[in-house]
N, C-alpha and C positions, 0 to 999 in steps of 0.2 A: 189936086187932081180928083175931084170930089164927084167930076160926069165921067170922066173915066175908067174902064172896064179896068178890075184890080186882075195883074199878074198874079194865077193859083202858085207861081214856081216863085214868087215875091216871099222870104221867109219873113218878113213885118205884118205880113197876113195872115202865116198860118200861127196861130194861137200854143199850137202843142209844143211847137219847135221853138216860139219867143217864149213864154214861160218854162221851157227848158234850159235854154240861154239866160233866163235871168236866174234861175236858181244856181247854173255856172258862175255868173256873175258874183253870186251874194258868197259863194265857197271862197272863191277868188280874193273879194276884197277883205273879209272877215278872216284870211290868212297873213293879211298887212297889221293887222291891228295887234298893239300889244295887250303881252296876257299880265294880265293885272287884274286885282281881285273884284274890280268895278266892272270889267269888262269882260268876265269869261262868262257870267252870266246873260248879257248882252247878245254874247254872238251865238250861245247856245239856244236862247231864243227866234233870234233874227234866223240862225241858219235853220232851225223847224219854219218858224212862217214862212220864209223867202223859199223854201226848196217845194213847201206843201202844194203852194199855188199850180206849180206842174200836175204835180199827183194826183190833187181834186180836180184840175181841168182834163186828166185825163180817163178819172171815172167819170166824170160831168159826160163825155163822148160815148161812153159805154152803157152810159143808163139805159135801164128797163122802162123807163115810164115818163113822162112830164114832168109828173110831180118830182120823181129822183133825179131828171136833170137839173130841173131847178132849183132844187134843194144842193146838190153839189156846187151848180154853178153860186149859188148862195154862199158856201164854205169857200170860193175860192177868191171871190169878192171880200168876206172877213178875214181871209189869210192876208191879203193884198192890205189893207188897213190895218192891220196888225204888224207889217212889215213895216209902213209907214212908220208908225209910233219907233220902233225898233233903231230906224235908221235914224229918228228926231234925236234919241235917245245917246245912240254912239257920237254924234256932230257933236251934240252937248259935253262928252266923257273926253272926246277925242279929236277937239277943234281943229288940228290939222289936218285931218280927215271929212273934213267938211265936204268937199267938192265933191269925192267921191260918194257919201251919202246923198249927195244933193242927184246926181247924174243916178244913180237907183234908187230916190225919192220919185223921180219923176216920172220911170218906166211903171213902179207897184202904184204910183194913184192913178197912169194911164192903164192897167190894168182893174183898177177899182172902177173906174167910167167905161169902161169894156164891159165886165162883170153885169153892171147894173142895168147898162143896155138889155143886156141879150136877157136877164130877168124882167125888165118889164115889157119887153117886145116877146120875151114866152107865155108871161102871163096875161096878156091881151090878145094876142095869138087864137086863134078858134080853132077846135082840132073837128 
């Protein structure tokens, strides 16, 4: 649907509300996992990255300046990549948990090509 007008009431659209749902998401699956001494460091990790991407996308919204938007949206783009690793990390620890890494592997690097857009279309952007 690439020529068509995007639904504002579409929540795959609005950004504050999907990386709020995924930070849900990461609470979620990282309460499936056992706690085992390989793995409590894992989700104490995974659940700062996976939850921070809300938070930085939501001061990225509230910025004062260009420069501080893009500098957030920058942090929300390396939380998104850092979730990445996090989720490599438990598949590997927790092979029967794969799938579900894999299905919130997929949303935090389509958040990392989200990310990276809206930084290079703000910094080409003429104010």
């Amino acid at each position: 649907m690439p020529n068509q007008a995007q639904n504002p009431n579409d929540k795959r659209y609005d950004l504050e509300e999907r990386t709020q749902i995924f930070g849900e998401a990461i609470i979620e699956f990282v309460k499936t996992l056992p706690m085992t001494p390989i793995i409590m460091p894992l989700i104490n990790q995974i659940v700062r990255s996976g939850t921070s991407i809300g938070a930085n996308y939501m001061e990225a919204d509230g910025a004062e300046s260009k420069k501080d938007f893009v500098h957030k949206i920058g942090i929300c783009k390396k939380e998104s990549k850092e979730t990445l690793h996090w989720l490599r990390m438990i598949a590997k620890a927790v092979p029967e948990k794969k799938d579900g890494c894999r299905f919130l592997w997929k949303e935090a690097h389509e958040f990392t090509l989200i990310f990276s857009s809206i930084i290079k279309k703000a910094q080409t952007k003429r104010v």
